[in-house]
N, C-alpha and C positions, 0 to 999 in steps of 0.2 A: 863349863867347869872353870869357875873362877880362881886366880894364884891368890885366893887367901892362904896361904901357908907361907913358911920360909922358900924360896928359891932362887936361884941362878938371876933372875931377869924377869920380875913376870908380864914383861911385855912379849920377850921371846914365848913366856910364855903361853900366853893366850892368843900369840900367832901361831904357835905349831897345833895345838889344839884347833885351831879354828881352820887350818892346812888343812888337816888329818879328816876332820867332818868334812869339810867340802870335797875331799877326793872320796871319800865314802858315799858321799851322799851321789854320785854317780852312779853308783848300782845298779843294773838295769836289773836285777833281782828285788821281788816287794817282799814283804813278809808283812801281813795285817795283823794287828792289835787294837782291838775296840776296836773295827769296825773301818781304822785307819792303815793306808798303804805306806810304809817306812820302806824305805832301801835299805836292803839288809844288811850292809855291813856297817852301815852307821849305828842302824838296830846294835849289831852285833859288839859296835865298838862301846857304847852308854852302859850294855849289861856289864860286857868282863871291864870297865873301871866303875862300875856301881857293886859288880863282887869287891874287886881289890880294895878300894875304899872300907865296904863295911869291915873286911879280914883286917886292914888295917889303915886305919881312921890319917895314921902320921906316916901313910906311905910317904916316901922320897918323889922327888920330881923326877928322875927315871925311871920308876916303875909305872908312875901315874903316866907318863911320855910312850912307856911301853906298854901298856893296855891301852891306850888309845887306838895307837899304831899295829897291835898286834896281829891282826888280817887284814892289812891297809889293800885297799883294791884287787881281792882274794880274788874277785872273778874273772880278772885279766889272763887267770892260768888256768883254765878250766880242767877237770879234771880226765876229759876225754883227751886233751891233749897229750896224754903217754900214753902207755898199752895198759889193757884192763887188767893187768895180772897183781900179784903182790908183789913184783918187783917193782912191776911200775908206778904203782901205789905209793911206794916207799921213795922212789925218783919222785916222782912230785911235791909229795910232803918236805921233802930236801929245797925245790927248786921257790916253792911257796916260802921256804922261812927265808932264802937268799933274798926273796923280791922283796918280800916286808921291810926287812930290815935295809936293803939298798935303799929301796921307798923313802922308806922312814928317816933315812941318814940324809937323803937329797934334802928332804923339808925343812929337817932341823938347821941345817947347816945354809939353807936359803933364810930362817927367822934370824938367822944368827946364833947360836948356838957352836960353844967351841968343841973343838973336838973330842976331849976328854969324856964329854957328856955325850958326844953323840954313840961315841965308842959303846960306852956304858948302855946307853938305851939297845943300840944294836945286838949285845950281846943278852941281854934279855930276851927279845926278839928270836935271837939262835936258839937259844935256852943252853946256852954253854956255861957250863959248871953245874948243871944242875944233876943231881939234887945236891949241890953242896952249897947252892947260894941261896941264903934265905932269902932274899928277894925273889929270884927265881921261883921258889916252891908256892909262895905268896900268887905270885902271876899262875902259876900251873893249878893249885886250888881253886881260882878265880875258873880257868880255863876248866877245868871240870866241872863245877857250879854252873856255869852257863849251860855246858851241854847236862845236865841234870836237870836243870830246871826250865830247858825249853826248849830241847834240840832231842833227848829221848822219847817221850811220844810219838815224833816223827819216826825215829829212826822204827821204834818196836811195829808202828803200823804197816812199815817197807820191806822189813828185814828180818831175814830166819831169826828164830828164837837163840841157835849158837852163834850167829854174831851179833846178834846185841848181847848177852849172856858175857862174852870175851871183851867188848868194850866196854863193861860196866866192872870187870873185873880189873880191868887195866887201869880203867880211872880210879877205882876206887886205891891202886895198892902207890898210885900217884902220889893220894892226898895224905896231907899232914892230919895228925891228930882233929887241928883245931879248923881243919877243909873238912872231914868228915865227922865233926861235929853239925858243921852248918846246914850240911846235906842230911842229915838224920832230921833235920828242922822241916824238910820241904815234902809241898803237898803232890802224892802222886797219883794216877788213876789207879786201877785197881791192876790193869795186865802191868803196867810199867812197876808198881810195888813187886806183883807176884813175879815177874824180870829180876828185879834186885835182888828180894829173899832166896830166889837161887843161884843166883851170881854169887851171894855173899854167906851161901850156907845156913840161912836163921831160918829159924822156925816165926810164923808172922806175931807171937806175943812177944819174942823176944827185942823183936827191933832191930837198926843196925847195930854191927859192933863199930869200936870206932879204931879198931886199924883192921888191914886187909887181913882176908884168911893166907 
């Protein structure tokens, strides 16, 4: 991702991006496409700033800093590391956006990067203020889009039909108008459609609406 836009430094910044990939590309997790083995969180990092970007073409150098960053070496905390319960579920999710964003803040501030901006990116990363930061919503649309368009088939082919039903509900009451525009765009199998259409209440000539029920 090249600093063709306005920003800070972009010698900073095409060191933190290039930080950010290389500790992602660590992964000992593959995920194949075409045929090819990506380490997934690098995978993962390309998608949610290839959402961000399209939602918005003049993102900022901290939101673009914060999709990069967003699961920076997610697999360092693995999920069996707390109790399987929905307490400990929610411990983790907690303990994951602390590591991102500590992550994240080491790198920046290793490329050089002051702290005003690191702050900024970090607090993306939390998603504090959200929903009231439109950049935030911007990243959280991104962050739903991703799991719509590549992480739902998994989940529907692992997972009771009520929870994927309640995660597609949740996502969907996430996104912004112009998130669940983009998502009305994308192509799904037929279980993962008939998933949605009742997550979302429609009947299948209707389509999605485009805010949550």
């Amino acid at each position: 991702m090249n600093a063709d836009f306005p920003c800070a430094n972009p010698e900073w910044f095409a060191a933190a991006i290039r930080r950010f990939d290389e500790e992602n590309s660590r992964d000992p997790c593959a995920e194949v496409v075409h045929g090819v083995a990506h380490p997934r969180e690098a995978l993962y990092a390309r998608r949610l700033t290839d959402w961000v970007l399209k939602l918005r073409p003049d993102a900022s150098e901290e939101l673009r800093l914060a999709a990069r960053s967003q699961h920076l070496c997610r697999w360092k905390i693995p999920r069996d590391s707390y109790p399987m319960t929905r307490a400990g579920y929610l411990r983790w999710r907690e303990a994951l956006k602390q590591f991102h964003a500590q992550k994240a803040g080491e790198i920046l501030r290793e490329v050089g990067y002051p702290d005003p901006i690191v702050h900024r990116v970090q607090n993306l990363n939390l998603k504090k203020d959200f929903p009231g930061d439109p950049e935030g919503r911007v990243l959280e649309d991104a962050l739903c889009l991703v799991f719509l368009e590549h992480q739902l088939a998994d989940l529907a082919a692992k997972t009771g039909e009520d929870k994927v039903i309640g995660a597609l509900k949740k996502s969907w009451n996430k996104m912004t108008p112009a998130g669940q525009a983009e998502a009305a765009k994308l192509s799904f199998g037929p279980r993962e459609k008939a998933l949605l259409e009742r997550s979302l209440n429609v009947r299948p000539a209707d389509g999605f609406p485009r805010r949550g029920p």
